[in-house]
mmCIF file of the N, C-alpha and C atoms, coordinates in Angstrom:
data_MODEL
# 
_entry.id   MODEL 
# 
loop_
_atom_site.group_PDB 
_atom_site.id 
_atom_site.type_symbol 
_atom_site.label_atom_id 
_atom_site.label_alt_id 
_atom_site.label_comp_id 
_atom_site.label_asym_id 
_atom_site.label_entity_id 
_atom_site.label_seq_id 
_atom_site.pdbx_PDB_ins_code 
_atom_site.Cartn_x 
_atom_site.Cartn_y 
_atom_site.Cartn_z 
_atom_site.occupancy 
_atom_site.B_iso_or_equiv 
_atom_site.pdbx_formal_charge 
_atom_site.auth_seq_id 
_atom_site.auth_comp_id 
_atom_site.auth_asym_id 
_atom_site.auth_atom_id 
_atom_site.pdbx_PDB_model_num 
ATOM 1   N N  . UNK A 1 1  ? -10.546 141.141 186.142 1.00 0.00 ? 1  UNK A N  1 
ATOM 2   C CA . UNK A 1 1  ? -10.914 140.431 187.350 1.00 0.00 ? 1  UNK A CA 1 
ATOM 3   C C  . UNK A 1 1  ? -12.218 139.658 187.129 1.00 0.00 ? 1  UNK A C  1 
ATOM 4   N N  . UNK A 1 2  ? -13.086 140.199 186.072 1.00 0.00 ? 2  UNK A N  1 
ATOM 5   C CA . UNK A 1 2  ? -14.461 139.556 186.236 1.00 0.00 ? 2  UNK A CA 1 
ATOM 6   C C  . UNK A 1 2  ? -14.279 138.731 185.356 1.00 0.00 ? 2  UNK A C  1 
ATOM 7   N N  . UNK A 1 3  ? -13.135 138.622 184.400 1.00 0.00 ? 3  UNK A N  1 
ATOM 8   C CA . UNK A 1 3  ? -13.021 137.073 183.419 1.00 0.00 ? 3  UNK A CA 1 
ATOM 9   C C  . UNK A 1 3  ? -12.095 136.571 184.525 1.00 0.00 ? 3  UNK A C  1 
ATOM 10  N N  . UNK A 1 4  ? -11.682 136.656 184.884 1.00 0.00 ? 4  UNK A N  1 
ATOM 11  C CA . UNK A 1 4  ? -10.658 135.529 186.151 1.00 0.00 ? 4  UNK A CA 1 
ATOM 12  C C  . UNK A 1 4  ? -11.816 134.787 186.921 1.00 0.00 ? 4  UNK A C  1 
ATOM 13  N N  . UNK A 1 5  ? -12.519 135.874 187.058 1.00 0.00 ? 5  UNK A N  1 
ATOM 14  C CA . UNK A 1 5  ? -13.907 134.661 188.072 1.00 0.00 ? 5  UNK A CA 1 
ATOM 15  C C  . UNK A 1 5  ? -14.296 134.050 186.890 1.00 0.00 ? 5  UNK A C  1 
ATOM 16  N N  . UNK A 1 6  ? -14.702 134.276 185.695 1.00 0.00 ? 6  UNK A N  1 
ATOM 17  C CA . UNK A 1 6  ? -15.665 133.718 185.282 1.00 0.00 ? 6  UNK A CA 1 
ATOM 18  C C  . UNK A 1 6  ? -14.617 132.089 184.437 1.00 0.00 ? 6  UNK A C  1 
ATOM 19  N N  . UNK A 1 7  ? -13.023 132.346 184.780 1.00 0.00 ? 7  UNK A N  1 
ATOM 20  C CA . UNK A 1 7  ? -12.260 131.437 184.132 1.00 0.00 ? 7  UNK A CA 1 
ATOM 21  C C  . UNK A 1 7  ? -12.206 131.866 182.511 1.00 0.00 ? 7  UNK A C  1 
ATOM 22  N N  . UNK A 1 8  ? -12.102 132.843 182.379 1.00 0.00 ? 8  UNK A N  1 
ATOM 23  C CA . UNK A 1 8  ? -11.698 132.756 180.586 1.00 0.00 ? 8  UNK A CA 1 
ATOM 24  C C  . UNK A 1 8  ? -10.701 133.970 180.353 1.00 0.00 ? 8  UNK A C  1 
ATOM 25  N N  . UNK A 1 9  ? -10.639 134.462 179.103 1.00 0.00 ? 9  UNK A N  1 
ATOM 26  C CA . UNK A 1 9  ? -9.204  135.195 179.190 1.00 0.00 ? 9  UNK A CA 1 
ATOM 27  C C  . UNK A 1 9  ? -10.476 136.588 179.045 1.00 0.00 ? 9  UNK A C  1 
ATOM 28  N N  . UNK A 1 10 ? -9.780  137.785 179.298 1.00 0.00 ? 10 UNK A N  1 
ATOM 29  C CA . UNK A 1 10 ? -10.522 138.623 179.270 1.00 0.00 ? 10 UNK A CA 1 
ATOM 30  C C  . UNK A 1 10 ? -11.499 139.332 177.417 1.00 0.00 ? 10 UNK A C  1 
ATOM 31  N N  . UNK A 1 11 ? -10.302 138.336 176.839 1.00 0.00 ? 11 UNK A N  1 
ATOM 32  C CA . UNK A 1 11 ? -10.895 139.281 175.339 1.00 0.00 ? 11 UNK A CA 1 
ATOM 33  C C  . UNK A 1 11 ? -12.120 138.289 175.274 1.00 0.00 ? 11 UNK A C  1 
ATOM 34  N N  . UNK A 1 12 ? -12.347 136.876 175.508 1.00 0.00 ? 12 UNK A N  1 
ATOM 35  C CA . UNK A 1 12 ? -13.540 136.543 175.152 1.00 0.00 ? 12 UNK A CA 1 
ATOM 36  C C  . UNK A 1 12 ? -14.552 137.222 175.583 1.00 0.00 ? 12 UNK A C  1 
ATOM 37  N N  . UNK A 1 13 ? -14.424 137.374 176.847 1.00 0.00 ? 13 UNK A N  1 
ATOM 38  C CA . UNK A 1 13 ? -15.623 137.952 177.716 1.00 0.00 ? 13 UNK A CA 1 
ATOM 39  C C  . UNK A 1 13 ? -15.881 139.272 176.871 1.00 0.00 ? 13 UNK A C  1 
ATOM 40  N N  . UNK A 1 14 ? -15.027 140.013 176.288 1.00 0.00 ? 14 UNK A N  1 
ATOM 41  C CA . UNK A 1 14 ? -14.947 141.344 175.529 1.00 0.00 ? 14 UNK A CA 1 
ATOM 42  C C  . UNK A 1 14 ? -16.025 140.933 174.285 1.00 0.00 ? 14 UNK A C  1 
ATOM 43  N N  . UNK A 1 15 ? -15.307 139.965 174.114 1.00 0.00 ? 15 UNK A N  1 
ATOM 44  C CA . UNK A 1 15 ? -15.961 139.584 172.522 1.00 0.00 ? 15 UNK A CA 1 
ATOM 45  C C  . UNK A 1 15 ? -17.569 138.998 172.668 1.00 0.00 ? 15 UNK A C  1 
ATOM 46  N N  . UNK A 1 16 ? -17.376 138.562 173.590 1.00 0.00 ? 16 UNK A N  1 
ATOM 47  C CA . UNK A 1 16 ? -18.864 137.498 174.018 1.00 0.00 ? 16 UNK A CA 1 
ATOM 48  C C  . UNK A 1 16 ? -20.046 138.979 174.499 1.00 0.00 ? 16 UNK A C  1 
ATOM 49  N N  . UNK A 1 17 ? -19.369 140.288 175.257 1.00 0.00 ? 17 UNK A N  1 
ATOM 50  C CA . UNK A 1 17 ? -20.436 141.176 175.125 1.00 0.00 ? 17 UNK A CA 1 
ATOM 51  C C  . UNK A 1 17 ? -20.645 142.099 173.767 1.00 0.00 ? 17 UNK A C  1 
ATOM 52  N N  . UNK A 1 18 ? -19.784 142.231 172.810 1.00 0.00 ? 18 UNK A N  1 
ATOM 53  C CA . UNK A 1 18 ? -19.937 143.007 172.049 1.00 0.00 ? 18 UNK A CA 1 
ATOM 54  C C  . UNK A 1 18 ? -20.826 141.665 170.747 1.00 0.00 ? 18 UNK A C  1 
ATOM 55  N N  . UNK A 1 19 ? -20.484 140.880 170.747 1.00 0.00 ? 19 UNK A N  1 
ATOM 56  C CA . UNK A 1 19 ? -21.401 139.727 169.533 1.00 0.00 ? 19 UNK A CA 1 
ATOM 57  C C  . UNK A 1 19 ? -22.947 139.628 170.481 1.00 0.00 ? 19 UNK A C  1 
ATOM 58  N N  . UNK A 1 20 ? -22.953 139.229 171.554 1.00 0.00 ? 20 UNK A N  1 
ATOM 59  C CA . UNK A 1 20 ? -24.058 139.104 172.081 1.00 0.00 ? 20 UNK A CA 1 
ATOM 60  C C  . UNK A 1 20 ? -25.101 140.389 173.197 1.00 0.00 ? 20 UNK A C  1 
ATOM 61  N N  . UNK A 1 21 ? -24.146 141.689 173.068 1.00 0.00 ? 21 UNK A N  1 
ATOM 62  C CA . UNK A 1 21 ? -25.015 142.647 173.757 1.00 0.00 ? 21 UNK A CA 1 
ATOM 63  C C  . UNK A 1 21 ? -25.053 143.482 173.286 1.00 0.00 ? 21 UNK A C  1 
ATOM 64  N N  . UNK A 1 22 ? -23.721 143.935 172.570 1.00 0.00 ? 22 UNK A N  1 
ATOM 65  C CA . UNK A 1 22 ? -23.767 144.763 171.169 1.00 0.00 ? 22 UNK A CA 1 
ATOM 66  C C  . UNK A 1 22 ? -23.598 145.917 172.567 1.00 0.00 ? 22 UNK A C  1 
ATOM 67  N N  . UNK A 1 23 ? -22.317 145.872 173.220 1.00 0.00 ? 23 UNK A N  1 
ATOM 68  C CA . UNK A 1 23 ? -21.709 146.749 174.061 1.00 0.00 ? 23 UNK A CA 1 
ATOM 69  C C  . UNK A 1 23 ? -20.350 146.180 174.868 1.00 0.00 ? 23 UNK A C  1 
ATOM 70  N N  . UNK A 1 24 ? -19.619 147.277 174.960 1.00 0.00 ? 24 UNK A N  1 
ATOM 71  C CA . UNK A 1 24 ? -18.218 146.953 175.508 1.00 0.00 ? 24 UNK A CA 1 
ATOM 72  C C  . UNK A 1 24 ? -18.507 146.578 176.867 1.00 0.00 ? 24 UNK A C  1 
ATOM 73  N N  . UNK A 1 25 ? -17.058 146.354 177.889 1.00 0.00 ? 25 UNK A N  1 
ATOM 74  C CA . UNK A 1 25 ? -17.304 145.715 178.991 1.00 0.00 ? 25 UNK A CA 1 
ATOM 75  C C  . UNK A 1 25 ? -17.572 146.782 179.711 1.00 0.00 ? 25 UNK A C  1 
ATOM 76  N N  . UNK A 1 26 ? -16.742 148.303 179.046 1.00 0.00 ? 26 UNK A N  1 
ATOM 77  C CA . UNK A 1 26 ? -17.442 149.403 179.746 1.00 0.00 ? 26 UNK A CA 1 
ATOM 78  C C  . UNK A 1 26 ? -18.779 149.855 180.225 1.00 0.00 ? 26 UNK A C  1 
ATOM 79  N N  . UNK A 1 27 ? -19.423 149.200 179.195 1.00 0.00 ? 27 UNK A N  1 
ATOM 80  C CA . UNK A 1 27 ? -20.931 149.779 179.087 1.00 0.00 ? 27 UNK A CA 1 
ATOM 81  C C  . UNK A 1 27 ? -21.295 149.117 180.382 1.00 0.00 ? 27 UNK A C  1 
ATOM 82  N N  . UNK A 1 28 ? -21.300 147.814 180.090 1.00 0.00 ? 28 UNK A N  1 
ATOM 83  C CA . UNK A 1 28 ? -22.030 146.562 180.271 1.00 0.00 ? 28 UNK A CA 1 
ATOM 84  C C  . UNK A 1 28 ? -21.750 147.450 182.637 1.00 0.00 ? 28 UNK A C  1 
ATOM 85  N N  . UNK A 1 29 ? -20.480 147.116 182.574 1.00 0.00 ? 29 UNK A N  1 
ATOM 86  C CA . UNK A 1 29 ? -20.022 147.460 184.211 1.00 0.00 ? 29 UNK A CA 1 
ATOM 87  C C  . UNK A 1 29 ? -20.965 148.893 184.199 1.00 0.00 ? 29 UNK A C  1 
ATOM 88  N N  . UNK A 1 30 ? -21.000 150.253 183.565 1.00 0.00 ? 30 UNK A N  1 
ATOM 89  C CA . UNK A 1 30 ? -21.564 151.524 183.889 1.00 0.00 ? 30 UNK A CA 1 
ATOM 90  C C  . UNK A 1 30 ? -23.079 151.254 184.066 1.00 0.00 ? 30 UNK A C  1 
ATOM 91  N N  . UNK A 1 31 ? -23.698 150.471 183.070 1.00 0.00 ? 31 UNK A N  1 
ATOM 92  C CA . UNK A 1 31 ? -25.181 150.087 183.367 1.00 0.00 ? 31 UNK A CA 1 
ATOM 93  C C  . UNK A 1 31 ? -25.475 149.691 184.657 1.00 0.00 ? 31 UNK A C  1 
ATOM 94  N N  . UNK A 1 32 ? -24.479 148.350 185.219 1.00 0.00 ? 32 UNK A N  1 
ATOM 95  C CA . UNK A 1 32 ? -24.624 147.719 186.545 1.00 0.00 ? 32 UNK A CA 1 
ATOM 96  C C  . UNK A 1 32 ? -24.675 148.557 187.158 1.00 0.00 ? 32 UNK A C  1 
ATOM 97  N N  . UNK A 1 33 ? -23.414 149.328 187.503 1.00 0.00 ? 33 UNK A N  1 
ATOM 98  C CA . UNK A 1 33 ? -23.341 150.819 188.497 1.00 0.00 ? 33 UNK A CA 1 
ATOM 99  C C  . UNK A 1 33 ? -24.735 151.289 188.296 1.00 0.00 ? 33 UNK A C  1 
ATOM 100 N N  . UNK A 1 34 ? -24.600 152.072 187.121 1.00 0.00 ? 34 UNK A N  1 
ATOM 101 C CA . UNK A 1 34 ? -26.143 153.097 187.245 1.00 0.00 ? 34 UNK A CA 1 
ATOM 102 C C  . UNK A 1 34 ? -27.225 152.550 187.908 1.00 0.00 ? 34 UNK A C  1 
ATOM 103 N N  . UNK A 1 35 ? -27.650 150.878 187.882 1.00 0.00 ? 35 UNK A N  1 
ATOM 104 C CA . UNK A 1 35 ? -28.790 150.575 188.174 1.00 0.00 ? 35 UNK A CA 1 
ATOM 105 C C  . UNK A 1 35 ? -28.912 150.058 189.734 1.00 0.00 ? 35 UNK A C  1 
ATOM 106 N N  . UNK A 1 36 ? -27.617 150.313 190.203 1.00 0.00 ? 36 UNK A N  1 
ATOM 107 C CA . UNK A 1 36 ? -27.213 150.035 191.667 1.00 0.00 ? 36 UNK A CA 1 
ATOM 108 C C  . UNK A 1 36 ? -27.701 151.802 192.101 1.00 0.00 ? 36 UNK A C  1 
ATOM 109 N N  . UNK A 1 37 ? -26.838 152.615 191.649 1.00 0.00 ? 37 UNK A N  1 
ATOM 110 C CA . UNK A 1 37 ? -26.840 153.954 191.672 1.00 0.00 ? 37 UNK A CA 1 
ATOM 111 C C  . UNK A 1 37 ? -28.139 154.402 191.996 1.00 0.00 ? 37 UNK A C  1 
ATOM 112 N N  . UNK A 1 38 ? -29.480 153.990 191.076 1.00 0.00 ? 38 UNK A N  1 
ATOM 113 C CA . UNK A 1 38 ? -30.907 154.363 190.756 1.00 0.00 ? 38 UNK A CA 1 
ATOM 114 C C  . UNK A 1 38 ? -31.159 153.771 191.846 1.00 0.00 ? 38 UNK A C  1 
ATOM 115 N N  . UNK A 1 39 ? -31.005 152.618 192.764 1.00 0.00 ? 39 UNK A N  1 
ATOM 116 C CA . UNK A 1 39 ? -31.686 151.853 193.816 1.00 0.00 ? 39 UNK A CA 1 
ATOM 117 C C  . UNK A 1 39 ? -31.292 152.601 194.897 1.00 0.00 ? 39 UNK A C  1 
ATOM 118 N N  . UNK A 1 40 ? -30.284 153.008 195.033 1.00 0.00 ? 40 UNK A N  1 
ATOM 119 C CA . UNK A 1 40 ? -29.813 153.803 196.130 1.00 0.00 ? 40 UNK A CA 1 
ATOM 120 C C  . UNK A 1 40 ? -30.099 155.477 195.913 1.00 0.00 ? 40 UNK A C  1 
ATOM 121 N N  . UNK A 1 41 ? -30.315 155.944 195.180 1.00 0.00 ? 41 UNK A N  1 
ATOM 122 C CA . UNK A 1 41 ? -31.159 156.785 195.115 1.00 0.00 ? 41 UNK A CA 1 
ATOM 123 C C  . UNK A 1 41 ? -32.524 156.973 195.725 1.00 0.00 ? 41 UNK A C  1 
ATOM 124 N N  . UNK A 1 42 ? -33.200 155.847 195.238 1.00 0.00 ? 42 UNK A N  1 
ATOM 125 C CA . UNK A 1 42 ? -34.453 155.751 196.161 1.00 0.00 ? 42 UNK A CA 1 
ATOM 126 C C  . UNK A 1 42 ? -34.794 155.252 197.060 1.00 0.00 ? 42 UNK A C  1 
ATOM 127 N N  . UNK A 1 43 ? -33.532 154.306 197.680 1.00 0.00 ? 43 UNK A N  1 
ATOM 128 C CA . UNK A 1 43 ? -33.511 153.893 199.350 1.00 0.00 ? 43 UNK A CA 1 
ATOM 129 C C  . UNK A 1 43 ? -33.373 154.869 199.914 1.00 0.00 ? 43 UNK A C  1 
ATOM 130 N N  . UNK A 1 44 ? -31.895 155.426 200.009 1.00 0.00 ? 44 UNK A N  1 
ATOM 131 C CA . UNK A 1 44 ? -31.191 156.268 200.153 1.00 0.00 ? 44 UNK A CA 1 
ATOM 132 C C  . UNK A 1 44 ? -31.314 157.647 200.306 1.00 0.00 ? 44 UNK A C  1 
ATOM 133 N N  . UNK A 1 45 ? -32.630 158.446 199.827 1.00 0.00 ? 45 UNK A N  1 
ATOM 134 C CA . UNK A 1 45 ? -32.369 159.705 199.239 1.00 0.00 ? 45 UNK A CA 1 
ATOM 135 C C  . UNK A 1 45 ? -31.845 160.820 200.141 1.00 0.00 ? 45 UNK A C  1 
ATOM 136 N N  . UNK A 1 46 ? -31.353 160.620 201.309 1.00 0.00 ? 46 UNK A N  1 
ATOM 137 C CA . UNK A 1 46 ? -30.632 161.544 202.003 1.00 0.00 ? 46 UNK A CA 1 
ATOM 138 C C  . UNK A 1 46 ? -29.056 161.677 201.773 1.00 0.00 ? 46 UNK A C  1 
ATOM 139 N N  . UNK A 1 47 ? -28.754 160.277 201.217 1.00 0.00 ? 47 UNK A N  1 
ATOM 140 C CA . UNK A 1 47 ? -27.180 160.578 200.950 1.00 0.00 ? 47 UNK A CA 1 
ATOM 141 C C  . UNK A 1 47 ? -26.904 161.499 199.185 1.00 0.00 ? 47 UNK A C  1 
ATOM 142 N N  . UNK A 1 48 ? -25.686 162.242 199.424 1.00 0.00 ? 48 UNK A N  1 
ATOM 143 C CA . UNK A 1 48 ? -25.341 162.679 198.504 1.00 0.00 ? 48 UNK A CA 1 
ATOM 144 C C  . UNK A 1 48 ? -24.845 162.156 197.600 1.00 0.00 ? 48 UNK A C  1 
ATOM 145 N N  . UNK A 1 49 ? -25.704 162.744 196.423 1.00 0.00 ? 49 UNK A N  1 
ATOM 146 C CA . UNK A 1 49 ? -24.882 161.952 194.972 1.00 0.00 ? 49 UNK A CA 1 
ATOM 147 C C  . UNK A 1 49 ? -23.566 161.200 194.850 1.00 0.00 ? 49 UNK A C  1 
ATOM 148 N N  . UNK A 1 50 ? -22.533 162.084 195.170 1.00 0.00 ? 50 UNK A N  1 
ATOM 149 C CA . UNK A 1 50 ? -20.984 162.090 195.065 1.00 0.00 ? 50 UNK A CA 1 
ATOM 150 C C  . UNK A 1 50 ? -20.760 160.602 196.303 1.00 0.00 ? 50 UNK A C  1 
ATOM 151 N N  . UNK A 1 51 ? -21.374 160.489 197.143 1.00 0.00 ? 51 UNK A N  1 
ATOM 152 C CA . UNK A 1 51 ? -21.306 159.450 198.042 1.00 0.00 ? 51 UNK A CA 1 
ATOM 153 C C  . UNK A 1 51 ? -21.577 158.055 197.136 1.00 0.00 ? 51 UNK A C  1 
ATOM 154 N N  . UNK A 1 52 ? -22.900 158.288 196.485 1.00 0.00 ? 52 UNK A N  1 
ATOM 155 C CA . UNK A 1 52 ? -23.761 157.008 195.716 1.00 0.00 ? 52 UNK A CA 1 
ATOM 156 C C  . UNK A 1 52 ? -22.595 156.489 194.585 1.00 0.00 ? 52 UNK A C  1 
ATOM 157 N N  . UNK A 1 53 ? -22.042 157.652 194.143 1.00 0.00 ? 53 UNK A N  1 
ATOM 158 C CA . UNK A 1 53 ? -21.189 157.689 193.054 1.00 0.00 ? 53 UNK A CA 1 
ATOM 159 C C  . UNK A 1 53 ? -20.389 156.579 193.394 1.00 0.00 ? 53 UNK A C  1 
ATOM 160 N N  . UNK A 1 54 ? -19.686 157.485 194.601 1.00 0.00 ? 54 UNK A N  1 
ATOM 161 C CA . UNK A 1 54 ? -18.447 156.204 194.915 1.00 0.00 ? 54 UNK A CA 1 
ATOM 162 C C  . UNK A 1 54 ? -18.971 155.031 195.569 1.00 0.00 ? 54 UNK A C  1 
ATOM 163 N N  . UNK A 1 55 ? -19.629 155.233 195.874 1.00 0.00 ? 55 UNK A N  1 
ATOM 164 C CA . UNK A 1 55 ? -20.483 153.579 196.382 1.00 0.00 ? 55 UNK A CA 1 
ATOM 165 C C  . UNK A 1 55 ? -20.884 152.441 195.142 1.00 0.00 ? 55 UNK A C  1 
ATOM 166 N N  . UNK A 1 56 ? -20.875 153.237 193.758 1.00 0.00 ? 56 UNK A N  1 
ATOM 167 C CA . UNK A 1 56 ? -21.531 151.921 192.502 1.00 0.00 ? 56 UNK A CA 1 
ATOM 168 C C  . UNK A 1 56 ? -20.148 152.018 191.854 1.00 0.00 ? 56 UNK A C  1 
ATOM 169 N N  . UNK A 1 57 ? -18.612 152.551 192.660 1.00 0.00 ? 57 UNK A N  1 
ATOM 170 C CA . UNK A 1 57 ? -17.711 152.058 191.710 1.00 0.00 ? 57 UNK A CA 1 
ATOM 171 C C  . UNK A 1 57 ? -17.014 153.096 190.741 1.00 0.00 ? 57 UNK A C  1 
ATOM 172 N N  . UNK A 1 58 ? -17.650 154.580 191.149 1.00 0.00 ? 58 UNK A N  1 
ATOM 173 C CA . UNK A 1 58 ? -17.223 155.606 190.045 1.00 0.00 ? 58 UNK A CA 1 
ATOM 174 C C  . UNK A 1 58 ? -15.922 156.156 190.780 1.00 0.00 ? 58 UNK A C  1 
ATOM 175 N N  . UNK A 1 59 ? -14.694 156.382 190.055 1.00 0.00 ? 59 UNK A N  1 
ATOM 176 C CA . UNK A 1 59 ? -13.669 157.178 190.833 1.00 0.00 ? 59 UNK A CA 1 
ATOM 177 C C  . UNK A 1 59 ? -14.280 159.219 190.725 1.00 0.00 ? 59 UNK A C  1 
ATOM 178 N N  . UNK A 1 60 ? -14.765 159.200 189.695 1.00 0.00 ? 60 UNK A N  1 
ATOM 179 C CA . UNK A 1 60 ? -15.077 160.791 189.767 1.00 0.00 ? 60 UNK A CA 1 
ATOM 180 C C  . UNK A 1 60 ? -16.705 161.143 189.456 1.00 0.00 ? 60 UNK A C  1 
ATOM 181 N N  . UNK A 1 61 ? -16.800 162.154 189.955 1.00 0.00 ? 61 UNK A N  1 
ATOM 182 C CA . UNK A 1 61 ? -18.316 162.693 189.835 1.00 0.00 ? 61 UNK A CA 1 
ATOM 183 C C  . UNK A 1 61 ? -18.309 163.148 188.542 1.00 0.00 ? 61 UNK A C  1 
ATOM 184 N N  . UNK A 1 62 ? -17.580 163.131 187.151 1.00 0.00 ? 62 UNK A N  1 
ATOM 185 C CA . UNK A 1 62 ? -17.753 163.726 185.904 1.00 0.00 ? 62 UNK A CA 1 
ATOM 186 C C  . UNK A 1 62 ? -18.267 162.313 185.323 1.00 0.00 ? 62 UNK A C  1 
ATOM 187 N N  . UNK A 1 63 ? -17.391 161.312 185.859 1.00 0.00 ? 63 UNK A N  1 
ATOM 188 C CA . UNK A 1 63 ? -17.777 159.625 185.275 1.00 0.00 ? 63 UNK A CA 1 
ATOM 189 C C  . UNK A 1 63 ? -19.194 159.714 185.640 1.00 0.00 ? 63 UNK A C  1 
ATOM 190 N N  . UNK A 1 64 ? -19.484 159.496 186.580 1.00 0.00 ? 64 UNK A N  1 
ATOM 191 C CA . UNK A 1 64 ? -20.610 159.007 187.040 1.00 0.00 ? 64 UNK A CA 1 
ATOM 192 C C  . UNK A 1 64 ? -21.760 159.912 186.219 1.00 0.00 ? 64 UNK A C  1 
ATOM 193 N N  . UNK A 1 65 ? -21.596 161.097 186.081 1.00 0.00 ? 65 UNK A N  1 
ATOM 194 C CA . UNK A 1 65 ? -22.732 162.161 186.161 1.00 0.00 ? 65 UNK A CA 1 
ATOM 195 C C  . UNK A 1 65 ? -22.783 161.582 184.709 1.00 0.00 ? 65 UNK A C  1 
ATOM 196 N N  . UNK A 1 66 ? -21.496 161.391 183.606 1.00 0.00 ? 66 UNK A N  1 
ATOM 197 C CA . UNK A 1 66 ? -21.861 161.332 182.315 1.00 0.00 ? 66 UNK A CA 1 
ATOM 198 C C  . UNK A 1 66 ? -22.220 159.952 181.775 1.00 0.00 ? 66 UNK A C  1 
ATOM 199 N N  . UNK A 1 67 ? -21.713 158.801 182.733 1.00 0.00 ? 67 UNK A N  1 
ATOM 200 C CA . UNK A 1 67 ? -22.983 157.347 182.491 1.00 0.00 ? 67 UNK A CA 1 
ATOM 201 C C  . UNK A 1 67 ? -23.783 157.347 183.110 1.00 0.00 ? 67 UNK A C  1 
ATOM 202 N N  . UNK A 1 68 ? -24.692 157.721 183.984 1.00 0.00 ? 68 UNK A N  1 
ATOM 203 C CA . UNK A 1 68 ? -25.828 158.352 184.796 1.00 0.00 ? 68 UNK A CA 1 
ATOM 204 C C  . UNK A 1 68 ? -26.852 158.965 183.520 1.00 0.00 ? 68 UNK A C  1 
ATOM 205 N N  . UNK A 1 69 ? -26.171 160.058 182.791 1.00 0.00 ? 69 UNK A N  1 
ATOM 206 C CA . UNK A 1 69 ? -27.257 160.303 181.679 1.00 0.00 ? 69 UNK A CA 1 
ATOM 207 C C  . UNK A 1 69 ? -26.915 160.020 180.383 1.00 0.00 ? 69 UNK A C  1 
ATOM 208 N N  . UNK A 1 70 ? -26.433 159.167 180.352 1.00 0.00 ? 70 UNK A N  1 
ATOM 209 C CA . UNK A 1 70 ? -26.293 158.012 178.941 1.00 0.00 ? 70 UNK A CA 1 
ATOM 210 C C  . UNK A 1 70 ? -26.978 156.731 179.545 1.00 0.00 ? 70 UNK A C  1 
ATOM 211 N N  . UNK A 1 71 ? -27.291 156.550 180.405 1.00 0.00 ? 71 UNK A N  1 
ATOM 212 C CA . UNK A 1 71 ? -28.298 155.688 180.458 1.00 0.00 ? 71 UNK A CA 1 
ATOM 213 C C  . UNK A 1 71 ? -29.469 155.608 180.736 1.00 0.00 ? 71 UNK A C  1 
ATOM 214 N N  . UNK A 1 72 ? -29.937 156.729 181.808 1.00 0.00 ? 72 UNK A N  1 
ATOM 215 C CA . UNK A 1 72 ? -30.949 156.986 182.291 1.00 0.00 ? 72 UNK A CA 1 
ATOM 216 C C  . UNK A 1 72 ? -31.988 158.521 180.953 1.00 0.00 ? 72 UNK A C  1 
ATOM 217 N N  . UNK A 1 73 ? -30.902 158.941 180.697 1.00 0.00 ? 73 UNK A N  1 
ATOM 218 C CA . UNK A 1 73 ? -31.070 160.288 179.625 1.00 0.00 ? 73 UNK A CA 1 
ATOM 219 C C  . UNK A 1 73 ? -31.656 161.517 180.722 1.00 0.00 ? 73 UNK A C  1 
ATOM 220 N N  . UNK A 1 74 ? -31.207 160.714 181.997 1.00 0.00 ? 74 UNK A N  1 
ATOM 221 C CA . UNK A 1 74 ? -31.789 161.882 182.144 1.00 0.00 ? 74 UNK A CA 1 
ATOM 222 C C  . UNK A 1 74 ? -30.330 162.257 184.013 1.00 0.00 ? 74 UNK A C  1 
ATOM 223 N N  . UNK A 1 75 ? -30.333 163.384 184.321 1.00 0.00 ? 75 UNK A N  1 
ATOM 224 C CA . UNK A 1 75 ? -29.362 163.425 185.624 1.00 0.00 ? 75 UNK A CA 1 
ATOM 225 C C  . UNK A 1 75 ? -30.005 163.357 186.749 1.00 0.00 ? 75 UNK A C  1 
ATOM 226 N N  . UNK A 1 76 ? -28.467 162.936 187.738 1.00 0.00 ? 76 UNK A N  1 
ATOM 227 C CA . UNK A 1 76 ? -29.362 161.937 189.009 1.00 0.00 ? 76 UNK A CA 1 
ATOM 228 C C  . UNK A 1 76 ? -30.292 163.038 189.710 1.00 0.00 ? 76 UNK A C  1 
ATOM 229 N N  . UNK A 1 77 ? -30.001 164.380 189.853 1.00 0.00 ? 77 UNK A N  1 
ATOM 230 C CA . UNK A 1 77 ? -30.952 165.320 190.095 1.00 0.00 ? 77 UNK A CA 1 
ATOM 231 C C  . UNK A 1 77 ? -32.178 165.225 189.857 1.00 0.00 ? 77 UNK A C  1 
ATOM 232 N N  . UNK A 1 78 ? -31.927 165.039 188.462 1.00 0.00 ? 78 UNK A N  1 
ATOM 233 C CA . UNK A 1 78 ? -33.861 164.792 188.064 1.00 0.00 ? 78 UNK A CA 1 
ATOM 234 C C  . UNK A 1 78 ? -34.286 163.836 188.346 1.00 0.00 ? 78 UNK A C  1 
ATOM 235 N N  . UNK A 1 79 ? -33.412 162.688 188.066 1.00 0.00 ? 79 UNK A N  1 
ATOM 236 C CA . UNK A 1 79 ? -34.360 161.648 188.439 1.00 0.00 ? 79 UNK A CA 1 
ATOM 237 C C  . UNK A 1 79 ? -34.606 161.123 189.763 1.00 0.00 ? 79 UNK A C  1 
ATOM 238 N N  . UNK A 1 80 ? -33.898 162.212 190.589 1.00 0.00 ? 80 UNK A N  1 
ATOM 239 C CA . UNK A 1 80 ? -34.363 161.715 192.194 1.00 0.00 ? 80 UNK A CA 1 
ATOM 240 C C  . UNK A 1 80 ? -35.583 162.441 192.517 1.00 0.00 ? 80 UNK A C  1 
ATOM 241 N N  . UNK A 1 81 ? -35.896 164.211 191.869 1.00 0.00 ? 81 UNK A N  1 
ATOM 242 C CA . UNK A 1 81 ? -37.293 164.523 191.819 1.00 0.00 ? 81 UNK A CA 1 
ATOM 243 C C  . UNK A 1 81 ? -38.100 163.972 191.054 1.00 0.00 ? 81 UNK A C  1 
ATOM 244 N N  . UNK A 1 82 ? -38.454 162.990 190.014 1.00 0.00 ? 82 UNK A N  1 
ATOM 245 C CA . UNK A 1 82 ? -39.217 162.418 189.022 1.00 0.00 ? 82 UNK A CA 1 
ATOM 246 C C  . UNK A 1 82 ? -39.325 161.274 189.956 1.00 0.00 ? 82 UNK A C  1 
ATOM 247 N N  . UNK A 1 83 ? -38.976 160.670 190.794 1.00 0.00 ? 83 UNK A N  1 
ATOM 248 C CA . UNK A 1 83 ? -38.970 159.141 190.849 1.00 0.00 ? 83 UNK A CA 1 
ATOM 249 C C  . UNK A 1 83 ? -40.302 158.858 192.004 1.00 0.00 ? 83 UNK A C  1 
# 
């Protein structure tokens, strides 16, 4: 869907992040989430994780929890007391 907006076939867009970001389209979408995720965390901090989750796009709380600390290194737990 996001090469249909952008007009190209989807493997370029594949190819265009892995030559130029040196990451799949997976990554590239879990980063966005996470860093939506982290903002709403600290607007937010009364709503529950599992809510935020499905709000940046995650179908399960195992997804989320395990690109959450592959990117951040650290879990949304902690980093809602650290922040």
């Amino acid at each position: 869907m996001f090469a249909k907006k952008l007009n190209i076939r989807p493997q370029l867009l594949s190819q265009f992040l892995n030559n130029n970001l040196s990451k799949s389209f997976s990554q590239f979408i879990n980063e966005y989430r996470i860093e939506e995720a982290k903002h709403l965390l600290k607007t937010h901090p009364n709503l529950k994780i599992e809510i935020i989750a499905e709000k940046c796009g995650f179908n399960s709380n195992s997804t989320f929890y395990t690109a959450f600390k592959k990117v951040t290194s650290t879990t949304p737990a902690k980093y809602i007391r650290n922040k």
